[in-house]
py3Dmol code that shows the C-alpha trace and the ligand (Angstrom):
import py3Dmol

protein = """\
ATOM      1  CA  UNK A   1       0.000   0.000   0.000  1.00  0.00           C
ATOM      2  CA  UNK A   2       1.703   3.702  -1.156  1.00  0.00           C
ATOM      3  CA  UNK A   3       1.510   5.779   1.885  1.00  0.00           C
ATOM      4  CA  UNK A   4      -0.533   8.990   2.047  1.00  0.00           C
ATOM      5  CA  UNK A   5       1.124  11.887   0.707  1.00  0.00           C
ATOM      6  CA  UNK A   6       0.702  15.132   2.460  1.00  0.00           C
ATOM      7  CA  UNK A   7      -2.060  17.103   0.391  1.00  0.00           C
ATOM      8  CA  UNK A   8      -1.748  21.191  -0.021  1.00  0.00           C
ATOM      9  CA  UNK A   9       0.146  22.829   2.795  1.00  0.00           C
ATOM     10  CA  UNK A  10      -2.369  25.165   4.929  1.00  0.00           C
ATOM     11  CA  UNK A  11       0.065  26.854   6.651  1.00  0.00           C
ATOM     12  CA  UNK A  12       3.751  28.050   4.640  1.00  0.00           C
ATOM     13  CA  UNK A  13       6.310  30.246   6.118  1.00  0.00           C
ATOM     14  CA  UNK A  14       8.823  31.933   3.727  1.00  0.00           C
ATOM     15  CA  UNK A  15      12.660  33.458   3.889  1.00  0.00           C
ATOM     16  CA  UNK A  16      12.811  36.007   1.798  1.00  0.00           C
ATOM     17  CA  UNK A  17      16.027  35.797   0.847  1.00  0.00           C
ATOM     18  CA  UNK A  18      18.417  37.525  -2.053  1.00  0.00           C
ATOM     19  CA  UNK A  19      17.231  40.871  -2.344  1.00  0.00           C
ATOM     20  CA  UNK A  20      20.810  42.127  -2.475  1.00  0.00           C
ATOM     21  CA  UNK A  21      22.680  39.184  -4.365  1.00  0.00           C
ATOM     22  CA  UNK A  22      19.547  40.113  -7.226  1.00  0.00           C
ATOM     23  CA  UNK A  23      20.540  43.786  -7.154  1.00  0.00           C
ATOM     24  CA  UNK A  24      24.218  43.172  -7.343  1.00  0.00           C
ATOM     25  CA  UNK A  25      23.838  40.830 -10.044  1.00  0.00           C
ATOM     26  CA  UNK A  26      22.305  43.745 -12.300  1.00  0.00           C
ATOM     27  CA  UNK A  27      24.673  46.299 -11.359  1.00  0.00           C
ATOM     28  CA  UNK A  28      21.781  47.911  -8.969  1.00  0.00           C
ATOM     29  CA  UNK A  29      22.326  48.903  -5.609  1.00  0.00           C
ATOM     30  CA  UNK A  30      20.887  46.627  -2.805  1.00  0.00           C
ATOM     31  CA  UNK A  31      17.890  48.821  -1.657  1.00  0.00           C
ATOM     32  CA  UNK A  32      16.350  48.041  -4.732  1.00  0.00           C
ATOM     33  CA  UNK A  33      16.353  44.549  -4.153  1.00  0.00           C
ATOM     34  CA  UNK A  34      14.500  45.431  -1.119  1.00  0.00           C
ATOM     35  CA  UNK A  35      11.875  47.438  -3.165  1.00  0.00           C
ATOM     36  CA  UNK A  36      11.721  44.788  -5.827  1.00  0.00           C
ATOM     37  CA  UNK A  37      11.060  42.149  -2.891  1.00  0.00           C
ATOM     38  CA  UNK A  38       7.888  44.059  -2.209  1.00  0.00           C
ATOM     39  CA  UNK A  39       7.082  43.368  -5.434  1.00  0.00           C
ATOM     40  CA  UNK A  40       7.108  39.739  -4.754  1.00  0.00           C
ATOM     41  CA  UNK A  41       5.083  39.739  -1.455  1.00  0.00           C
ATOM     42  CA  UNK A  42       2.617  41.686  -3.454  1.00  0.00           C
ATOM     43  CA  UNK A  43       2.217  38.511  -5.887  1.00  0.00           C
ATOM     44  CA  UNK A  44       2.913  36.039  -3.433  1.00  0.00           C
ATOM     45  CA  UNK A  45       0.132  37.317  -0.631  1.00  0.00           C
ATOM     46  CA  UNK A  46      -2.521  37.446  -3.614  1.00  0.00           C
ATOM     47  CA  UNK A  47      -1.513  34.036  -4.872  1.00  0.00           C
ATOM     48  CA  UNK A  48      -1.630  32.381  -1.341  1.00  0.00           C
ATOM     49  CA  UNK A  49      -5.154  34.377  -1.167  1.00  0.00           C
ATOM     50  CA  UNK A  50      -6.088  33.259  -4.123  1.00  0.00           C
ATOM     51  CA  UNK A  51      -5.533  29.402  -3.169  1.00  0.00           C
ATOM     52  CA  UNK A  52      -7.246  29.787   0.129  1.00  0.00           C
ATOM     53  CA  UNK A  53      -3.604  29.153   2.711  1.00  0.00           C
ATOM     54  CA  UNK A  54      -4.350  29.398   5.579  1.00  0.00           C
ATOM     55  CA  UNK A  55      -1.711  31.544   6.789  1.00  0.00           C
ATOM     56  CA  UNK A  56       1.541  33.141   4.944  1.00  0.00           C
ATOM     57  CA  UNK A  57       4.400  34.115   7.497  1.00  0.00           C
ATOM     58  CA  UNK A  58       6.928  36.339   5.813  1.00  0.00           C
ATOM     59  CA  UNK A  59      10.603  36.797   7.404  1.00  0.00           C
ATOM     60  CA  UNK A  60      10.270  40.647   6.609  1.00  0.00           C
ATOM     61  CA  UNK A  61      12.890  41.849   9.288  1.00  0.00           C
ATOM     62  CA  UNK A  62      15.067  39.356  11.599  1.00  0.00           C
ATOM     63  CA  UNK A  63      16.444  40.860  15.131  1.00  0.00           C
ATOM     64  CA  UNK A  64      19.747  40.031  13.358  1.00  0.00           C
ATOM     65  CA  UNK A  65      18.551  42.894  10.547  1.00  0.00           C
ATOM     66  CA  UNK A  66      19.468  45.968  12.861  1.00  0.00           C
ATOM     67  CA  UNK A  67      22.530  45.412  12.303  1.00  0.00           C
ATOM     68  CA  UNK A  68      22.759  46.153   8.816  1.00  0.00           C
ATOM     69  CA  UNK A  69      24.200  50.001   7.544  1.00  0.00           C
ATOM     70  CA  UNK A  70      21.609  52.343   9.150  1.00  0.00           C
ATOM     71  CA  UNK A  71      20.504  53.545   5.185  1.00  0.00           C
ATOM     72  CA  UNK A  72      19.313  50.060   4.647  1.00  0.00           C
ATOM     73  CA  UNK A  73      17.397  49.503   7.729  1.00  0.00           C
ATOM     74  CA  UNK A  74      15.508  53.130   6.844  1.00  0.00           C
ATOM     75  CA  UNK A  75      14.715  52.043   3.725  1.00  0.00           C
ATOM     76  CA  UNK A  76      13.542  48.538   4.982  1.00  0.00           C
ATOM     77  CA  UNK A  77      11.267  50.477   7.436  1.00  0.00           C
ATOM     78  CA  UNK A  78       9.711  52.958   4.877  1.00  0.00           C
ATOM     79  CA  UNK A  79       9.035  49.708   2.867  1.00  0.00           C
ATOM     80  CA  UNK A  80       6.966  48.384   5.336  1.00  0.00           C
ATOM     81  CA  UNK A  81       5.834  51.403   6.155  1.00  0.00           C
ATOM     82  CA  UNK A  82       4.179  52.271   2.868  1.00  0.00           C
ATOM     83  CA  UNK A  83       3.081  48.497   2.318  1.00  0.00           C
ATOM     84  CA  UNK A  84       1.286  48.840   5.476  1.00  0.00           C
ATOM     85  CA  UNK A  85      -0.784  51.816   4.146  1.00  0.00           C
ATOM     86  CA  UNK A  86      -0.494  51.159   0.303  1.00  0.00           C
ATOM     87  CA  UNK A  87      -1.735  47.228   0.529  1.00  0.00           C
ATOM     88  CA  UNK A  88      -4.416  48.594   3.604  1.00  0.00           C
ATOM     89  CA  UNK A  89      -7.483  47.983   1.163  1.00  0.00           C
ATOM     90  CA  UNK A  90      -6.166  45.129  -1.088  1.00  0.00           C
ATOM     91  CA  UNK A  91      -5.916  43.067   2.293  1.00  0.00           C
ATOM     92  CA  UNK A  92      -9.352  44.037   3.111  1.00  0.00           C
ATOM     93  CA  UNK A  93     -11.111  43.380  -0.632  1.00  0.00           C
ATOM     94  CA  UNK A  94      -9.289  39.812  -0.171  1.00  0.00           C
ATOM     95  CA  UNK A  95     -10.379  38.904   3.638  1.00  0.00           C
ATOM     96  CA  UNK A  96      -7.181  38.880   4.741  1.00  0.00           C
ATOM     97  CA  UNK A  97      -6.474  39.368   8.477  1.00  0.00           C
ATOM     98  CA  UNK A  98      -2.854  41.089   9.443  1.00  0.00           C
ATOM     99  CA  UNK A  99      -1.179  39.603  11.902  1.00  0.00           C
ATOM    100  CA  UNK A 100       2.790  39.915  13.109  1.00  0.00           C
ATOM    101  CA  UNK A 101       5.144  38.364  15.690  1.00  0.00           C
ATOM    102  CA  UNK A 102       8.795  39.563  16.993  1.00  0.00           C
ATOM    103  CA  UNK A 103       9.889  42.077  19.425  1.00  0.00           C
ATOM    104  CA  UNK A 104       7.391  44.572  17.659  1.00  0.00           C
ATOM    105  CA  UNK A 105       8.319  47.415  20.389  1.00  0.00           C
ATOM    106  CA  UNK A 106      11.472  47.783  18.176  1.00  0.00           C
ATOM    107  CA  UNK A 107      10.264  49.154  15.596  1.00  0.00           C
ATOM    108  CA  UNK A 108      10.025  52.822  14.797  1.00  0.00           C
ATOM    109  CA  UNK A 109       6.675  54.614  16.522  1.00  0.00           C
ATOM    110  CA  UNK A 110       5.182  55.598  13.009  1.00  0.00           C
ATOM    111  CA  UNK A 111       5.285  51.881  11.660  1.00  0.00           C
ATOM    112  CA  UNK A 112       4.083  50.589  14.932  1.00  0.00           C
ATOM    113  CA  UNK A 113       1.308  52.892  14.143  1.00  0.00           C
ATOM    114  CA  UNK A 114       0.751  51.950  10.804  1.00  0.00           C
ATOM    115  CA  UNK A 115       1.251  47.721  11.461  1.00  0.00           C
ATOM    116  CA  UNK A 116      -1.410  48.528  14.590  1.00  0.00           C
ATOM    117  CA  UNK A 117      -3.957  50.250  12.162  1.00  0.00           C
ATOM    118  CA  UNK A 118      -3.960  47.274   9.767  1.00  0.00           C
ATOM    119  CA  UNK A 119      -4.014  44.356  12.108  1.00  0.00           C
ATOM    120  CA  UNK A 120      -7.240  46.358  13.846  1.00  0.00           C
ATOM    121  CA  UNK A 121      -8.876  47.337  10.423  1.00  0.00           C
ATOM    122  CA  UNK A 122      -8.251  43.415   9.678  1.00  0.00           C
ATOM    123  CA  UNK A 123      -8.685  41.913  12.742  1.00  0.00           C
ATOM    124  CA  UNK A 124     -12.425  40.373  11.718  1.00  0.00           C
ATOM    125  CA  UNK A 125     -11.466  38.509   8.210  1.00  0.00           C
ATOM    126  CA  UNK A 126     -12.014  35.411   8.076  1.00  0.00           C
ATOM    127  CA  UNK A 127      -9.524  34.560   4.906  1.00  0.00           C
ATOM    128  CA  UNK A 128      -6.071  33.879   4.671  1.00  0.00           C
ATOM    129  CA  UNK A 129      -3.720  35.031   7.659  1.00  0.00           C
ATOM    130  CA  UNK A 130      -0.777  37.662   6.470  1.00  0.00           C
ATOM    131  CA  UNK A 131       1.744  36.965   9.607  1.00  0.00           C
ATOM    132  CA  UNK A 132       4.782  39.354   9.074  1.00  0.00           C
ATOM    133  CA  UNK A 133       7.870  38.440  10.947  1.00  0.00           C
ATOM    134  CA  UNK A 134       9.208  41.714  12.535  1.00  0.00           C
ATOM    135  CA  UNK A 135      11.920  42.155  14.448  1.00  0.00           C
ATOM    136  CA  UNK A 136      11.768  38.305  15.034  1.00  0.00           C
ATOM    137  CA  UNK A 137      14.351  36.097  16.140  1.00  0.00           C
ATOM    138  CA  UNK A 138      13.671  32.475  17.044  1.00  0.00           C
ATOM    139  CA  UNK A 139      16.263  32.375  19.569  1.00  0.00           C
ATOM    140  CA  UNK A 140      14.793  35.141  21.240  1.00  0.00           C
ATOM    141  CA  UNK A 141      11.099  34.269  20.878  1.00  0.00           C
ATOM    142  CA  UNK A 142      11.479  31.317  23.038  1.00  0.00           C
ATOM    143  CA  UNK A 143      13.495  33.846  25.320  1.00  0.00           C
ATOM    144  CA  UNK A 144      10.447  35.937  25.780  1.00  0.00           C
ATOM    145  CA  UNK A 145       8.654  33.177  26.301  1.00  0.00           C
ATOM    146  CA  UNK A 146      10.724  31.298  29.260  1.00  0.00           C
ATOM    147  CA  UNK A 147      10.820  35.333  31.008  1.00  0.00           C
ATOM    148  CA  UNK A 148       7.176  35.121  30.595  1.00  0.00           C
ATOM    149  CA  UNK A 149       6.726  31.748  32.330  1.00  0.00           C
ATOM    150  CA  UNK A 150       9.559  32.259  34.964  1.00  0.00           C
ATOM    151  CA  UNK A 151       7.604  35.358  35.745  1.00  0.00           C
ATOM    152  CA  UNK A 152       4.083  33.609  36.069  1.00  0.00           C
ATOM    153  CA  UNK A 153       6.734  30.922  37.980  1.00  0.00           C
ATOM    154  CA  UNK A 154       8.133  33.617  40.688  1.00  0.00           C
ATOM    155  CA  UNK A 155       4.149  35.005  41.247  1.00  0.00           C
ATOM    156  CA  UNK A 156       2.825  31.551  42.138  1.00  0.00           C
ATOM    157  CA  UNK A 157       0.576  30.849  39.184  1.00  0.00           C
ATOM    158  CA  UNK A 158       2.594  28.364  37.761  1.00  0.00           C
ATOM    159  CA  UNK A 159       5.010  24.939  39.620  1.00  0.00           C
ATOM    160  CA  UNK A 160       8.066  24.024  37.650  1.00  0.00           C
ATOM    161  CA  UNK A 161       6.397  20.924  36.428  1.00  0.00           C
ATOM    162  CA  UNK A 162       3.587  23.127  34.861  1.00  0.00           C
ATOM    163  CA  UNK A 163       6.238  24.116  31.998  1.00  0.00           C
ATOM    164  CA  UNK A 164       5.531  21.126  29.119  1.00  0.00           C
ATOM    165  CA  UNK A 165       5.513  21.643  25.612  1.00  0.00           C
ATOM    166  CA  UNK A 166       1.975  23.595  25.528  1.00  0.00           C
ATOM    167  CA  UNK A 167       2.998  25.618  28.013  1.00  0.00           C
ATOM    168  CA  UNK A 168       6.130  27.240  26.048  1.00  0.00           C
ATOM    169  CA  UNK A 169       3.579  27.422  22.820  1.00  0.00           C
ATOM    170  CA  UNK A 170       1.241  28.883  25.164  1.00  0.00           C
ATOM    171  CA  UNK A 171       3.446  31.759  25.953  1.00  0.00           C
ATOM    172  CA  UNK A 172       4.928  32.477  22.261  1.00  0.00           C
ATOM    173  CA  UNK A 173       4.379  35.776  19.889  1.00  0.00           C
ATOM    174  CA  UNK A 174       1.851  34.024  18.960  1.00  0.00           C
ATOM    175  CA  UNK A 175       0.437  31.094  20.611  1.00  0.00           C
ATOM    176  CA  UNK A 176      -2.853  29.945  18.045  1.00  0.00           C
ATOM    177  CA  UNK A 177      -0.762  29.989  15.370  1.00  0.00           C
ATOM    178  CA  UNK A 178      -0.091  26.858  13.689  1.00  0.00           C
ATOM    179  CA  UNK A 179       3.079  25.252  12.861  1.00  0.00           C
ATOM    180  CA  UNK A 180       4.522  26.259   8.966  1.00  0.00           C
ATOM    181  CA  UNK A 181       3.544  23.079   7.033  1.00  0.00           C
ATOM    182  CA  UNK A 182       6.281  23.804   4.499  1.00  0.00           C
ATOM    183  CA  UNK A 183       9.034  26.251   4.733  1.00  0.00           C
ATOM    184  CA  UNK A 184      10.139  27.915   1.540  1.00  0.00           C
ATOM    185  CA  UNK A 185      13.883  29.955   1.545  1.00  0.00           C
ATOM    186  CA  UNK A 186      14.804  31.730  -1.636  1.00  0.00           C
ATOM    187  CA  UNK A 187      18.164  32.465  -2.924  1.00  0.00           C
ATOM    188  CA  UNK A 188      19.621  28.787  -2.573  1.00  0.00           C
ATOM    189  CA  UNK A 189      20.431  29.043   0.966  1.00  0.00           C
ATOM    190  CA  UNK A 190      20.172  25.418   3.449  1.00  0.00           C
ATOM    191  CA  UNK A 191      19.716  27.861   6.561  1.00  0.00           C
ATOM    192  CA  UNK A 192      17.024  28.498   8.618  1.00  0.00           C
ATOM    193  CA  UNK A 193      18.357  31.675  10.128  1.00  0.00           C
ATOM    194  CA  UNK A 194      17.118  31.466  13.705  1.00  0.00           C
ATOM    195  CA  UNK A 195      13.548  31.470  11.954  1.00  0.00           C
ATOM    196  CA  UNK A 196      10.332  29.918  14.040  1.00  0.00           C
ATOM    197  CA  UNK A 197      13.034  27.936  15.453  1.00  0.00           C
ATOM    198  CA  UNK A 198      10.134  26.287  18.117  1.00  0.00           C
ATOM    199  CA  UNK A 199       7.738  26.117  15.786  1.00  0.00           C
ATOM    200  CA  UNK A 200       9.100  24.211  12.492  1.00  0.00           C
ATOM    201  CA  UNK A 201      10.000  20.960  14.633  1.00  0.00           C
ATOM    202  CA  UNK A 202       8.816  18.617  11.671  1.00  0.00           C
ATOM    203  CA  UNK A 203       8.062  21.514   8.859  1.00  0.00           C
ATOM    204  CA  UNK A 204       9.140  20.563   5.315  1.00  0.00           C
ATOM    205  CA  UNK A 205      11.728  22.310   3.653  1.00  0.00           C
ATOM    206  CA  UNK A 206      12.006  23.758   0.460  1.00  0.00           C
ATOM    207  CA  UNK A 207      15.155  25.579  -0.709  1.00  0.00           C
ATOM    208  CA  UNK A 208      14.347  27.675  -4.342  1.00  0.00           C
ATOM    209  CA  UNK A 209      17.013  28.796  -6.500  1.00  0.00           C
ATOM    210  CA  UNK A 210      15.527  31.573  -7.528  1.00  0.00           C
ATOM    211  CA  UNK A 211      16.280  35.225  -5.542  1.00  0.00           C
ATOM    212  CA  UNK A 212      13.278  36.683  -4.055  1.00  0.00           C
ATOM    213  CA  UNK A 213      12.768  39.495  -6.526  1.00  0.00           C
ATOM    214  CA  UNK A 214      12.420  37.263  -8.763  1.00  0.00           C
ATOM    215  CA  UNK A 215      10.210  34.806  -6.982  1.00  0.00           C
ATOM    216  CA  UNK A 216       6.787  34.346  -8.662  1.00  0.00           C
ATOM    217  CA  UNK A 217       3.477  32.733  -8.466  1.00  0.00           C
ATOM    218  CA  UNK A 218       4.942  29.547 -10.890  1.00  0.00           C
ATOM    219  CA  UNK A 219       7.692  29.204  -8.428  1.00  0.00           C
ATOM    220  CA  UNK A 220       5.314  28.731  -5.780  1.00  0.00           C
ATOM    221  CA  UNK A 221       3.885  26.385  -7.226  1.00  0.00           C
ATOM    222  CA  UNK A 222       6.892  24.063  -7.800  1.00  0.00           C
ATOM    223  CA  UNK A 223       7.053  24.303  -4.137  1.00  0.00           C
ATOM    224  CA  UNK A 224       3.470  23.469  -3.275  1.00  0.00           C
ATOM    225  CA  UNK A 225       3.829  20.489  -6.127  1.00  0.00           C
ATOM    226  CA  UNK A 226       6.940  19.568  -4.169  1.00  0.00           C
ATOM    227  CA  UNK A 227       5.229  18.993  -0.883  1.00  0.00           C
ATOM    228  CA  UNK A 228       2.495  17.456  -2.119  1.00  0.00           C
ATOM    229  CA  UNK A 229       4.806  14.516  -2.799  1.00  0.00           C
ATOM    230  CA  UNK A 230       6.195  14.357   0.682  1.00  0.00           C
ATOM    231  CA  UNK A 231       5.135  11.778   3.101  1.00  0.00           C
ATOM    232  CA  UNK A 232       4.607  13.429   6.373  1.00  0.00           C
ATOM    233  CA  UNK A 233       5.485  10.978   9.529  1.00  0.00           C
ATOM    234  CA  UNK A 234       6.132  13.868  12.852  1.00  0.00           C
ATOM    235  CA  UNK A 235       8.697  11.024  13.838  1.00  0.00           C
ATOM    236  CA  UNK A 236       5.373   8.176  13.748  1.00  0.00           C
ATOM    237  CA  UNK A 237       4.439   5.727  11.182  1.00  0.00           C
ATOM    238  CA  UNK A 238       3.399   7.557   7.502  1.00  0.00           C
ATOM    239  CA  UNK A 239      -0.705   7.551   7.709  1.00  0.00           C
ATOM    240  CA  UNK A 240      -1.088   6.192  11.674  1.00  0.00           C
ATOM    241  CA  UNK A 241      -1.811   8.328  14.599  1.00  0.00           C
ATOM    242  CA  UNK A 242      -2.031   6.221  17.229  1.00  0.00           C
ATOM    243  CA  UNK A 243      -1.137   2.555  17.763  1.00  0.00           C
TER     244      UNK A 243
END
"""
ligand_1 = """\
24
FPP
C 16.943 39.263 2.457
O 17.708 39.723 1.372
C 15.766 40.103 2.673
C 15.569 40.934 3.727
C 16.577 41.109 4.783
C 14.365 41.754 3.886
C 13.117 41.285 3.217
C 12.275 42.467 2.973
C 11.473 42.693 1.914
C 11.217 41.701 0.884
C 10.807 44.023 1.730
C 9.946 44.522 2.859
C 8.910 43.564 3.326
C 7.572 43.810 3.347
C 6.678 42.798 3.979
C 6.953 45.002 2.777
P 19.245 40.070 1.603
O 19.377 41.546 1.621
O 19.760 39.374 2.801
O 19.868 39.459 0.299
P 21.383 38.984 0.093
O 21.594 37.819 1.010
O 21.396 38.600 -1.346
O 22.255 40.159 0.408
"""
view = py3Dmol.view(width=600, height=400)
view.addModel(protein, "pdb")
view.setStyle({"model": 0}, {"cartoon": {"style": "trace"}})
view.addModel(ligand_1, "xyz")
view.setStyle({"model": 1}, {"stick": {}})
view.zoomTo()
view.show()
């Protein structure tokens, strides 16, 4: 008997990666990589829309991203900034709910603003969710989350042998979120990149060639044509839960 393969992903999480490798490889400089990359989220949040995901979590901005030359990290910010207010009625004529995770206090006061006013505005879709990674680290999501139990710990509301598994989810950025069903980097790179680091315990992996500029609906669906052949096991038997 063939074993069950694992059907459309409801759930993919992507690394946007090679803005500047696409810029530098047309004698461009690498902001407009970054502006091209908009580009691609554009295409890529309709398409996902379009094939009713579930949710679409986009690395936008890692915690390792403020380091970068101060010029670049502006012009990342006004990016956001003006897809926050620029995409503000596309994500509402497609149902889509804005939603983000990461040390969002980081970010500067009039993108806060902006990222608040869409995620309110949206809060009541019901399609696909638009989860931007900002400011996110894996590394330090978990980090938030172990100060938030130790503190619920120190005030008596928790023992040390309340901490399992749903306890740590239940303290995350986000804790309703689902794991990424399939993982998608751009660019070529095997990395994950201290990305979702809890949460993509058995995700699938797909690595694309292709820079994120120049990352397009046909790509994405090599990926999702790619999964679909993968037999999904979470460390069990393919097709048995229990037993
Ligand atoms: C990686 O390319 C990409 C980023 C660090 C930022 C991704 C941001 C965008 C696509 C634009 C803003 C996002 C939104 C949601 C509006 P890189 O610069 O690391 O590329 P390289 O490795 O080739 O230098």
């Amino acid at each position: 008997m063939s074993e069950p393969l694992a059907g459309d992903p409801q759930h993919v999480a992507i690394i946007m990666d090679g803005n500047g490798r696409w810029a530098k490889s047309r004698g461009l400089r690498r902001t407009r990589g970054h502006a091209e990359g908009v580009e691609s989220v554009r295409t890529i949040t309709r398409a996902g829309a379009r094939r009713k995901l579930g949710q679409l979590t986009l690395y936008a901005f890692s915690e390792e991203n403020w380091k970068r030359p101060r010029h670049e990290v502006g012009l990342l910010m006004r990016l956001l900034r003006r897809f926050l207010i620029g995409e503000r009625a596309e994500i509402m004529d497609n149902n889509i709910r804005l939603t983000a995770v990461g040390r969002l206090h980081r970010l500067p006061a009039d993108v806060r603003r902006e990222l608040d006013k869409t995620r309110e505005l949206s809060a009541d879709n019901t399609g696909m969710v638009l989860n931007l990674a900002l400011s996110y680290g894996g590394r330090q999501e978990i980090v938030d989350a172990l100060r938030a139990i130790a503190r619920r710990v120190v005030a008596g509301e928790l023992t040390p042998d309340d901490i399992t598994e749903g306890a740590v989810t239940a303290h995350l950025y986000q804790p309703d979120m689902p794991p990424p069903d399939l993982l998608i980097r751009t660019a070529g790179e095997m990395r994950v990149s201290n990305f979702l680091l809890w949460q993509i315990s058995y995700t699938e992996l797909h690595v694309a060639p292709e820079c994120w500029p120049e990352f397009r609906e046909e790509h994405l669906d090599r990926a999702f044509a790619a999964y679909r052949q993968r037999v999904r096991k979470f460390g069990g038997l393919a097709g048995k839960t229990t037993g």
